[in-house]
Steps between C-alpha positions, in 0.01 A plus 500: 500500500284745670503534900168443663526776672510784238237617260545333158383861337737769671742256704409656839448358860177381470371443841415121455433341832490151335862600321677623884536133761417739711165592440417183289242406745315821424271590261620756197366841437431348138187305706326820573538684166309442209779519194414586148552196287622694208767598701645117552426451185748753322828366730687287226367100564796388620450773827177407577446293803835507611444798775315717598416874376562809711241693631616750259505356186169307579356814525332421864655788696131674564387134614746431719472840689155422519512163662742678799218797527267176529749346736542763729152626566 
């Protein structure tokens, strides 16, 4: 069984809020990034909607940096 709180693709942290009790109350980086489809789509079915992706292997790194530019101005 895979752990909520790794990525199903490379089996790294991946930075859930919804996966940690502490942060549960919070809303995930995942709600401000805008993930490529194609990439859920090519995790093996049985992976899918069981956790979360990392920012990494969603390819959302640029986005994310972007939302703390946006963040901090």
């Amino acid at each position: 069984m895979h752990a909520p709180e790794r990525c199903p693709a490379c089996g790294a942290a991946n930075q859930c809020a919804l996966a940690d009790p502490r942060s549960a109350t919070q809303a995930c980086w995942c709600y401000s990034v805008s993930i490529d489809p194609a990439l859920l789509q090519a995790l093996p079915a049985e992976l899918r909607n069981r956790s979360c992706l990392c920012p990494r292997c969603a390819a959302v790194d640029e986005q994310l940096k972007a939302a703390a530019t946006r963040q901090h101005d």
